[in-house]
C-alpha positions as a Markdown table, in Angstrom:
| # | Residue | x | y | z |
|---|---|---|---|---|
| 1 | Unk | 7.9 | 33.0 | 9.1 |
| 2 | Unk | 9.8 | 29.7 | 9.7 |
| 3 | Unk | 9.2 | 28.2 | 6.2 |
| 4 | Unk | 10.5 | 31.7 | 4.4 |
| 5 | Unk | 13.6 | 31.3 | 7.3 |
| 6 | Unk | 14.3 | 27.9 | 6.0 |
| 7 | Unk | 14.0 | 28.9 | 2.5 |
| 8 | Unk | 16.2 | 31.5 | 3.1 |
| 9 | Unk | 18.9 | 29.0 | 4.7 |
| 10 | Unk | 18.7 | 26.7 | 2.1 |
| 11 | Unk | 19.4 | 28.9 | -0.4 |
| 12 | Unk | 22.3 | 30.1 | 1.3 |
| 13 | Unk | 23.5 | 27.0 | 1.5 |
| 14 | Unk | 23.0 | 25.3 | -1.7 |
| 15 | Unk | 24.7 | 28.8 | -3.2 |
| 16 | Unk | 27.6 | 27.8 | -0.9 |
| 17 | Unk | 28.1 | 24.2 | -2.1 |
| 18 | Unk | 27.2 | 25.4 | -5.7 |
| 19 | Unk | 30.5 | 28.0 | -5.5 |
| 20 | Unk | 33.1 | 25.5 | -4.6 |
| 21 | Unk | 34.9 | 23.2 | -6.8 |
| 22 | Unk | 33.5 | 19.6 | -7.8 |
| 23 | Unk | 36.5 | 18.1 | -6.0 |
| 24 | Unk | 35.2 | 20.1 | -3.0 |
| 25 | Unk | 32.2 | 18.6 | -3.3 |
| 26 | Unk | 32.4 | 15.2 | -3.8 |
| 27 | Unk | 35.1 | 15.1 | -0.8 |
| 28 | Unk | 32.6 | 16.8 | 1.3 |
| 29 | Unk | 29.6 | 14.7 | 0.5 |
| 30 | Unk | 31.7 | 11.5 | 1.2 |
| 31 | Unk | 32.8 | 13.0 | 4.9 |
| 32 | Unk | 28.9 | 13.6 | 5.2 |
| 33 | Unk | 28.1 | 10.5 | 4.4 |
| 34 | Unk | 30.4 | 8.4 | 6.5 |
| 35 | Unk | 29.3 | 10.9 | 9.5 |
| 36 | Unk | 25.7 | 10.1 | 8.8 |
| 37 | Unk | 26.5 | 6.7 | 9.0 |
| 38 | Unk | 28.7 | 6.6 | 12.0 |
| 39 | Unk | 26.3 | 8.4 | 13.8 |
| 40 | Unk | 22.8 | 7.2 | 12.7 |
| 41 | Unk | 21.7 | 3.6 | 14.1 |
| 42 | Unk | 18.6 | 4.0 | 11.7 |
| 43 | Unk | 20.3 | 4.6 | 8.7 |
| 44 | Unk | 23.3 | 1.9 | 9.2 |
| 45 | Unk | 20.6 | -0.7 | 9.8 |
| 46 | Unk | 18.5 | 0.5 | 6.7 |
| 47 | Unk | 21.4 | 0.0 | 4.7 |
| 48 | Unk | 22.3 | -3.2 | 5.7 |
| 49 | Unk | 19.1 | -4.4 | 5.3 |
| 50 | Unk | 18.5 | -3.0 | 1.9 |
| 51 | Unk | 22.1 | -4.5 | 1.1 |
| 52 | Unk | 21.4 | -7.9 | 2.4 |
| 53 | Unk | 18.0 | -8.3 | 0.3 |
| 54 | Unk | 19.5 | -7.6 | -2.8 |
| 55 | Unk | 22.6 | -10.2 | -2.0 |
| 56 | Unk | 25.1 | -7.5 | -1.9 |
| 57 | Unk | 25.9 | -6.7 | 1.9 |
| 58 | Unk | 30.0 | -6.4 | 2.7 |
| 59 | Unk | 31.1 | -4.0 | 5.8 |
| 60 | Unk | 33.2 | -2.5 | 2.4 |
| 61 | Unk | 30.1 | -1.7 | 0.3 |
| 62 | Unk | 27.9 | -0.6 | 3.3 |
| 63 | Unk | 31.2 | 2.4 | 4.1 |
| 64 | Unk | 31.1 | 3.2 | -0.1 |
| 65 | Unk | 27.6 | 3.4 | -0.3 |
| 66 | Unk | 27.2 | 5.9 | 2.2 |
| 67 | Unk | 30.2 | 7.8 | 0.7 |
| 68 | Unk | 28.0 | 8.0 | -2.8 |
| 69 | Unk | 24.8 | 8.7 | -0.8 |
| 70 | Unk | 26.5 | 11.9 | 0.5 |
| 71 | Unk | 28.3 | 12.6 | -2.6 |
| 72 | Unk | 24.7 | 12.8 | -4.4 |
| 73 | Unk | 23.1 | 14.9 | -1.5 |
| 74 | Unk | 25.5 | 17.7 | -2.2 |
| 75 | Unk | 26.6 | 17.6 | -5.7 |
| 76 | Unk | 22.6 | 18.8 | -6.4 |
| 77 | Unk | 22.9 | 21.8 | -5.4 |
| 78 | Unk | 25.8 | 22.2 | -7.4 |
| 79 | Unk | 24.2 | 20.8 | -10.6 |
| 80 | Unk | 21.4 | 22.9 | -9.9 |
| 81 | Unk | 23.1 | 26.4 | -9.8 |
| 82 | Unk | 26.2 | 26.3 | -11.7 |
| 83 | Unk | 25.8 | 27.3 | -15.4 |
| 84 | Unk | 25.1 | 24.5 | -17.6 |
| 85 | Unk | 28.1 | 24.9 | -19.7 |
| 86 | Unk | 29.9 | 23.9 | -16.4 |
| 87 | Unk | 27.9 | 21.0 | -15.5 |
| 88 | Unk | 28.5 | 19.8 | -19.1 |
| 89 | Unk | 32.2 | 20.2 | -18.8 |
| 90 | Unk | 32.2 | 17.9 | -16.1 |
| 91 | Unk | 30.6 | 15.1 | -18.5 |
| 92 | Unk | 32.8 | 12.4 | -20.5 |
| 93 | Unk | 32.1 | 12.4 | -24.1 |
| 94 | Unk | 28.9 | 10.3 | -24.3 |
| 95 | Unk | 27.9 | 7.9 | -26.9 |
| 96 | Unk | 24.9 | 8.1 | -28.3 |
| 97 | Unk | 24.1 | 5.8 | -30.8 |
| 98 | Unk | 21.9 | 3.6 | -29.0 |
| 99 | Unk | 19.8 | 6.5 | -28.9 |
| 100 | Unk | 20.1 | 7.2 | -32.7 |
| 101 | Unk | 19.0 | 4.2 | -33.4 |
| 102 | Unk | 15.6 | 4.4 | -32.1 |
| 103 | Unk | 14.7 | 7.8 | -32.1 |
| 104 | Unk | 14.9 | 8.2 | -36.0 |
| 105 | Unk | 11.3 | 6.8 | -35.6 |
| 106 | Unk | 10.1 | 9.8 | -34.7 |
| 107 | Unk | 7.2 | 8.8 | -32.0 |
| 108 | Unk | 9.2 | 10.1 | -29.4 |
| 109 | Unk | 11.9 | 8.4 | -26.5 |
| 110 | Unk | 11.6 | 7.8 | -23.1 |
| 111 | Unk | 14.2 | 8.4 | -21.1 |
| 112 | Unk | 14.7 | 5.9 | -18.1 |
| 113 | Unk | 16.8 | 6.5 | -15.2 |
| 114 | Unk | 16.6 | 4.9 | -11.7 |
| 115 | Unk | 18.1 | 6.3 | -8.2 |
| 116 | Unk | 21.7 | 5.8 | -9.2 |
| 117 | Unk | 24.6 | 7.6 | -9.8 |
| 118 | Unk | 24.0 | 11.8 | -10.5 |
| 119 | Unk | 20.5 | 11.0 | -12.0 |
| 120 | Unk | 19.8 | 15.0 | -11.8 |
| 121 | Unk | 22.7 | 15.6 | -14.5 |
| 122 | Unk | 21.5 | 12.8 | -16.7 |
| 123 | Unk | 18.6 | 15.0 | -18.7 |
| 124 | Unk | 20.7 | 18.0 | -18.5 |
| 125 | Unk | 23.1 | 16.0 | -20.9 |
| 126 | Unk | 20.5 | 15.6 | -23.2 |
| 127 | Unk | 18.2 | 18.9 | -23.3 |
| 128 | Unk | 21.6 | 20.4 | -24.2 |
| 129 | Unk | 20.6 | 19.1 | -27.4 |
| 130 | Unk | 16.6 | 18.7 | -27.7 |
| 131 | Unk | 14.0 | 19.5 | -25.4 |
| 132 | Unk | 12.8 | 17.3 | -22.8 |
| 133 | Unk | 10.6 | 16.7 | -20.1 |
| 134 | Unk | 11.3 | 15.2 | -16.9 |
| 135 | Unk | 8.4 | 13.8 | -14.6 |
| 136 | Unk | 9.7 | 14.7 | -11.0 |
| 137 | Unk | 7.8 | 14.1 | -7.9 |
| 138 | Unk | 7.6 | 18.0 | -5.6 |
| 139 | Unk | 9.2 | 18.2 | -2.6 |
| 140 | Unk | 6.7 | 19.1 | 0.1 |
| 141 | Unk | 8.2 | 21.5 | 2.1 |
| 142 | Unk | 7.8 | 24.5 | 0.3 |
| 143 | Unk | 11.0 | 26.0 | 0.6 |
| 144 | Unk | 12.9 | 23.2 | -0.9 |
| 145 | Unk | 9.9 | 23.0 | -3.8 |
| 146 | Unk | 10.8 | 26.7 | -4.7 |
| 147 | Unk | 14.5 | 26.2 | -5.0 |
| 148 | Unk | 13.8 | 22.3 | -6.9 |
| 149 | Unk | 11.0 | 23.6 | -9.5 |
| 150 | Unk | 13.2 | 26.9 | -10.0 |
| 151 | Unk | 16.5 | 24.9 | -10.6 |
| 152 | Unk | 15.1 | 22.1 | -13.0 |
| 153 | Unk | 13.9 | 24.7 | -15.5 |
| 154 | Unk | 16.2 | 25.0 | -17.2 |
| 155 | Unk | 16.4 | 25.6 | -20.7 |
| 156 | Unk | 15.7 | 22.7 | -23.3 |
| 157 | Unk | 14.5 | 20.9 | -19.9 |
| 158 | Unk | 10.8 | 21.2 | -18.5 |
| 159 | Unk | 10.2 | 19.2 | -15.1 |
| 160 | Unk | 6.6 | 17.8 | -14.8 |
| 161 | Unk | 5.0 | 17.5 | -11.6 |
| 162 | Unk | 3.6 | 13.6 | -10.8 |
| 163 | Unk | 0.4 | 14.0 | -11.2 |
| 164 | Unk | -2.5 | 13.9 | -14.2 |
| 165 | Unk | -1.1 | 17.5 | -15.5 |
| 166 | Unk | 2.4 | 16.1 | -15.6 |
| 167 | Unk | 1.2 | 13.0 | -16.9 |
| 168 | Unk | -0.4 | 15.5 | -19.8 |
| 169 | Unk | 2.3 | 16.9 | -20.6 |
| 170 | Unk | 4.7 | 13.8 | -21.3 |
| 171 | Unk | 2.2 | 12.5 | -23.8 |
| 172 | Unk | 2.4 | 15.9 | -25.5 |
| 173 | Unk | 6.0 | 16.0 | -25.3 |
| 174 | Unk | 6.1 | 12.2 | -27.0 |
| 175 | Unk | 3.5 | 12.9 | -29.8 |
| 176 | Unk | 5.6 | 16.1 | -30.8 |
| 177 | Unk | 8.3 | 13.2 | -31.3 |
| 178 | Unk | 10.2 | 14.6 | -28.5 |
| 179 | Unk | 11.9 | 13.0 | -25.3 |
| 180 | Unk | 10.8 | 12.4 | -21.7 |
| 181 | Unk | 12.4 | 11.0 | -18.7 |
| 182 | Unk | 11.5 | 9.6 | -15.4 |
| 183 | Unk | 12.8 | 7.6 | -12.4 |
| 184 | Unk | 11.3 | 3.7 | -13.0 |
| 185 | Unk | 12.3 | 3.0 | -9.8 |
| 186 | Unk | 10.6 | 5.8 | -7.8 |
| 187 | Unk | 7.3 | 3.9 | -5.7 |
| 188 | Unk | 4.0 | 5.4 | -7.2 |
| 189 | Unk | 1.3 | 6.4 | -5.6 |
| 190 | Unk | -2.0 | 3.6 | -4.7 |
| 191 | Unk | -3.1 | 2.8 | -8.5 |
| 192 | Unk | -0.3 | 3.7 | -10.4 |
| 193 | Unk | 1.6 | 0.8 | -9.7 |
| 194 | Unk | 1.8 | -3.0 | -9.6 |
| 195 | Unk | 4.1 | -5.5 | -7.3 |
| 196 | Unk | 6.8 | -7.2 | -9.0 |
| 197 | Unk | 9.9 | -8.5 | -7.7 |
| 198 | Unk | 13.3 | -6.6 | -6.9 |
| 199 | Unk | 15.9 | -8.7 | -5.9 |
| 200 | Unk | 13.2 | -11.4 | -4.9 |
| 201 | Unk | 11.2 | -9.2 | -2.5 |
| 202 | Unk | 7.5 | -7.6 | -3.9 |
| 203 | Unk | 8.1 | -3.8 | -4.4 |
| 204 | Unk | 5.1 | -1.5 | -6.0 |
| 205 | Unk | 6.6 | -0.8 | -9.4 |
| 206 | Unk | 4.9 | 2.3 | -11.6 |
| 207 | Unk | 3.1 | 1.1 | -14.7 |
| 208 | Unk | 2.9 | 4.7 | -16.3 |
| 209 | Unk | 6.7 | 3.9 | -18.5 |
| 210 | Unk | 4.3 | 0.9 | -20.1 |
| 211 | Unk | 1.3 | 2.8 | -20.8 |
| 212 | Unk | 3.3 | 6.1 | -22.3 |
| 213 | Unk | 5.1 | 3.4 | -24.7 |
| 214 | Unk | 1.8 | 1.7 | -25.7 |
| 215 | Unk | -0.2 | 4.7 | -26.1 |
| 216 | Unk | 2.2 | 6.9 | -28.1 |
| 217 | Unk | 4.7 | 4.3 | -29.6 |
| 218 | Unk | 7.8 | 5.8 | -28.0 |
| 219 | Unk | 11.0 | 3.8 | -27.7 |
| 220 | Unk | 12.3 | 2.8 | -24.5 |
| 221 | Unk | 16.4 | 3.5 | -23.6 |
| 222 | Unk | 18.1 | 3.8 | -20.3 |
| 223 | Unk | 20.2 | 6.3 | -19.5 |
| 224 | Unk | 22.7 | 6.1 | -16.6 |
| 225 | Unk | 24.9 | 8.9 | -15.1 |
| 226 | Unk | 28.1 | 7.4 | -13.3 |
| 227 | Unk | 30.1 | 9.3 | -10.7 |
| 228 | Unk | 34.0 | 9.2 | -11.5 |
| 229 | Unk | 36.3 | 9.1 | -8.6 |
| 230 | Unk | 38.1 | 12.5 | -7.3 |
| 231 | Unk | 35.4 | 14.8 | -8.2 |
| 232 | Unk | 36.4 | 14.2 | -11.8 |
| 233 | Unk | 32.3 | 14.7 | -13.2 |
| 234 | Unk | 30.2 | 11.8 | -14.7 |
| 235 | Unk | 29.8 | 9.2 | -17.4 |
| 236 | Unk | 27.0 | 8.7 | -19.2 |
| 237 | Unk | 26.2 | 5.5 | -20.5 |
| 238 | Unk | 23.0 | 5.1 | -23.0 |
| 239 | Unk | 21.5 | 2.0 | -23.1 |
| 240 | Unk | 19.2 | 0.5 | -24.9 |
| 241 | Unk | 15.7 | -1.2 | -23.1 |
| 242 | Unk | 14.0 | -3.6 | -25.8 |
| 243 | Unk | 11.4 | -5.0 | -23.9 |
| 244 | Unk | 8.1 | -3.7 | -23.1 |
| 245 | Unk | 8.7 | -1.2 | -20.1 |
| 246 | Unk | 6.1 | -3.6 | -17.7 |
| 247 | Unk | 6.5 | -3.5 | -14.0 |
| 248 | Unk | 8.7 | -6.9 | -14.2 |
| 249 | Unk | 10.7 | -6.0 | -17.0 |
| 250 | Unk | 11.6 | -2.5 | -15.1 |
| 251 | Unk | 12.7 | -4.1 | -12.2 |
| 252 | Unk | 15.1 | -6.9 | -13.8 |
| 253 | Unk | 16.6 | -4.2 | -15.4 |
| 254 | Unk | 17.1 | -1.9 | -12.4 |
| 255 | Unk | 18.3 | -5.2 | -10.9 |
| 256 | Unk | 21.0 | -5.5 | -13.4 |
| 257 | Unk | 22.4 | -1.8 | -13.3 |
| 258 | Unk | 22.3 | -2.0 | -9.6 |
| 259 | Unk | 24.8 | -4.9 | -9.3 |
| 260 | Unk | 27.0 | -2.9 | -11.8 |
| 261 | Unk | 27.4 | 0.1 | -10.0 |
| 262 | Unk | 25.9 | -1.0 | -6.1 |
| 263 | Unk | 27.9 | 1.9 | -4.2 |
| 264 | Unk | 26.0 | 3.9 | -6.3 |
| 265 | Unk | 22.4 | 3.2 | -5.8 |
| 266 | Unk | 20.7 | 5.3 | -3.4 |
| 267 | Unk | 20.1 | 2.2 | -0.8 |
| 268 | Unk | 18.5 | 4.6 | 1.5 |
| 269 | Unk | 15.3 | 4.5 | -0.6 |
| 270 | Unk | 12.8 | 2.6 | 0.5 |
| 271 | Unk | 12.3 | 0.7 | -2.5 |
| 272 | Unk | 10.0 | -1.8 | -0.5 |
| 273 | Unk | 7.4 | 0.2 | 1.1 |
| 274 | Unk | 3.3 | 0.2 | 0.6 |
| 275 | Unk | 1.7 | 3.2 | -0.4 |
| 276 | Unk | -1.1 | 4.1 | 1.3 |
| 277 | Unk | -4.8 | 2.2 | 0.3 |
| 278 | Unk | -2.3 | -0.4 | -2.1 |
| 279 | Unk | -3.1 | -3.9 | -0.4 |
| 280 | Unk | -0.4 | -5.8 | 0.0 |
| 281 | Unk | 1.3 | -8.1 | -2.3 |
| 282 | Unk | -0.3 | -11.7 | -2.6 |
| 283 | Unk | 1.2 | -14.2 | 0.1 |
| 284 | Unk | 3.7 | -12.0 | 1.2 |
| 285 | Unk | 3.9 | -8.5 | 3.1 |
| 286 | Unk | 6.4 | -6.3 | 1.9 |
| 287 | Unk | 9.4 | -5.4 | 4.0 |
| 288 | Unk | 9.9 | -1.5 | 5.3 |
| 289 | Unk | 13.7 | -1.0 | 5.6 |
């Protein structure tokens, strides 16, 4: 009775946030997120922290980080519910020749995008033209997996859940020559990973972007979606990765559009923390935010 209840609210509310204007939105999110840090200890310390290890920590960028961090909390909902021909409206023209250039192969792309920026709108930009398939980790209350696996399927775009099905279904997706996408910088489970450093500190980095590329042959490009100022939408930016996708490689990478756009990574990730049964890195115990 309580999990249908809380279904039922959230539903309500996302339907709320998805009915006003992006403007709205983002000027909503941003009073959130100053509110959440004004008023949360935890979080205000969890940010610093995360801001200081990566060499980035300012009273200025700790206030605009929290803005963007409540900015991305409620422009999902709003991703999610509008039509797609809105969400698309709200994208700068995007250029895409760094794509072109690899996927004339024909083995397939995978699509890398890290915990920055609108990262739900960055497939939707693309499985407006060609399918693809998105690995995405379910939430696990069940209300919020309802309304998240119901508002991801949308057409051209198939979310995968993160496990050996989902895993199954990318490698289709790849040998049909088609395109997948991920989160590099989302912490695996024990086994799928390796430690490798992020801004100088060990954090347990998913290995499954270098296996898919070995196995299947598929080229490699990041894709980044940027939140414009005054609710104005996104830019994507399409970039390409020519290195193998290793656990090191990943991470300088990550490193370097993080200290591009810093008020826009999602610093309230625990990018440092040890999955359970993964023994911690050598000489060094990773830090928990």
């Amino acid at each position: 009775m309580l999990d249908l209840t809380i279904r039922l609210l959230v539903g309500v509310l996302a339907r709320l946030i998805a009915g006003l204007p992006l403007p709205v939105v983002h000027g909503l999110g941003a009073a959130l997120g100053h509110l959440v840090y004004a008023l949360s200890a935890q979080y205000r310390h969890k940010l610093q922290t995360m801001l200081q290890i990566a060499g980035l920590d300012s009273p200025a960028l700790r206030r605009a980080a929290a803005a963007q961090a409540g900015r991305a909390a409620l422009e999902m909902p709003w991703v999610w519910m509008r039509p797609s021909a809105q969400v698309l409206a709200k994208i700068a023209p995007i250029d895409w020749s760094a794509f072109d250039a690899v996927d004339r192969a024909g083995k397939g792309v995978l699509l890398l995008t890290p915990h920055l920026g609108c990262f739900e709108v960055a497939a939707r930009c693309r499985a407006a033209m060609a399918p693809i398939t998105v690995l995405y980790k379910p939430p696990r209350r069940a209300a919020m997996r309802i309304l998240v696996e119901s508002a991801r399927n949308v057409p051209g775009l198939m979310a995968a859940p993160a496990n050996l099905a989902g895993v199954r279904m990318l490698i289709r997706a790849l040998r049909r020559g088609e395109v997948v996408g991920m989160l590099p910088d989302q912490v695996p489970d024990a086994g799928e990973g390796l430690w490798a450093p992020f801004f100088g500190r060990p954090a347990y980095t998913m290995t499954l972007p270098g296996r898919l590329a070995q196995a299947s042959g598929a080229a490699v490009v990041l894709l980044i979606a940027q939140r414009l100022p005054r609710g104005r939408g996104w830019k994507i930016h399409v970039e390409p990765f020519s290195a193998a996708p290793d656990p090191h490689a990943l991470n300088a990478a990550m490193e370097q559009l993080v200290r591009r756009f810093p008020d826009q990574y999602l610093w309230g990730y625990n990018r440092f923390k040890r999955p359970a049964g993964v023994a911690p890195a050598a000489n060094t115990t990773p830090s928990s935010p």
